[in-house]
C-alpha positions as CSV (number, residue, x, y, z in Angstrom):
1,X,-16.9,0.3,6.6
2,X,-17.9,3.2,5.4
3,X,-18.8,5.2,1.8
4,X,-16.0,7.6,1.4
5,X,-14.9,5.5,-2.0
6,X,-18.1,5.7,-3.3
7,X,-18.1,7.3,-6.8
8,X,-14.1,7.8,-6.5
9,X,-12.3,6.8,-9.5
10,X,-10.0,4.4,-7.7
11,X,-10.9,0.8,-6.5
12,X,-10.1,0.1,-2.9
13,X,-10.4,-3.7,-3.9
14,X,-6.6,-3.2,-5.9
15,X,-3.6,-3.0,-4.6
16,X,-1.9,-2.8,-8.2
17,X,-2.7,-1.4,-11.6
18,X,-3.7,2.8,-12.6
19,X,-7.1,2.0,-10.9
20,X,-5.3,0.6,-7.5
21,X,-6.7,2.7,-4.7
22,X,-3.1,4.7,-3.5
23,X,-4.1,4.4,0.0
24,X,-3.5,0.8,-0.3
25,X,-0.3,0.8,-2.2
26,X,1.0,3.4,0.0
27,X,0.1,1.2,3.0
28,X,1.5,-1.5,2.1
29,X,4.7,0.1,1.1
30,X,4.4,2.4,4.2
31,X,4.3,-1.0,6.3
32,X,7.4,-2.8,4.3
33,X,10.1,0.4,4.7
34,X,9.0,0.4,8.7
35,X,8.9,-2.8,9.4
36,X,11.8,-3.1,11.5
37,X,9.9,-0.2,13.9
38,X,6.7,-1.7,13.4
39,X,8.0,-5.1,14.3
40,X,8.3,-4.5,18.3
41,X,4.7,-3.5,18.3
42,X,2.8,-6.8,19.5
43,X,-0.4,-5.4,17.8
44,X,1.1,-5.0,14.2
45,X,2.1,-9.1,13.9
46,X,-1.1,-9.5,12.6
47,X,-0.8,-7.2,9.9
48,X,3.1,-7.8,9.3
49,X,1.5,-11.0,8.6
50,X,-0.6,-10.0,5.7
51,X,2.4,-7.9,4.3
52,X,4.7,-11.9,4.7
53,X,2.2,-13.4,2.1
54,X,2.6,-10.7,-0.5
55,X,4.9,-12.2,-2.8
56,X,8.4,-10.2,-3.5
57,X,7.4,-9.6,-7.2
58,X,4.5,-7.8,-6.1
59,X,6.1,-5.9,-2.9
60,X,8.3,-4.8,-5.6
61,X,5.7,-3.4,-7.6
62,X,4.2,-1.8,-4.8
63,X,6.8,-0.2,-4.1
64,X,7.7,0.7,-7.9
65,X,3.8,2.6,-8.0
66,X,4.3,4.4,-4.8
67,X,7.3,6.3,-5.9
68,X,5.9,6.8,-9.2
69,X,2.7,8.5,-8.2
70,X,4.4,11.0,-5.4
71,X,6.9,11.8,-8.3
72,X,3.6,12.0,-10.8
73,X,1.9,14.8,-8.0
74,X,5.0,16.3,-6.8
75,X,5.4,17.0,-10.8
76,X,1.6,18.4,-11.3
């Protein structure tokens, strides 16, 4: 929607991998630790959806990569 990503080193296509885009893992795991808030919000179903058919293998990995990189720029 827009070309903020353009030339950035990360690819807003991934959610995984050292060239995932961090706003999407962070989203992702963002959504997953509030879900239980974000749950009463008829709008976010949709969405909550999305975050159902991401297997728990991956959820886990998400998760695993957003704690690493805010330890990784806490540390720089």
């Amino acid at each position: 929607m827009s070309d903020y990503c353009k030339g950035c080193a990360y690819n807003p296509k991934e959610r995984l991998g050292k060239n995932a885009c961090p706003f999407n893992f962070f989203y992702w795991d963002f959504l997953d630790r509030h879900r239980s808030k974000l749950e009463s919000q008829g709008r976010m179903s949709f969405i909550l959806g999305h975050l159902d058919r991401i297997s728990p293998e991956e959820l886990e990995s998400i998760r695993q990569q957003a704690r690493e990189w805010h330890v990784q720029q806490m540390s720089a």
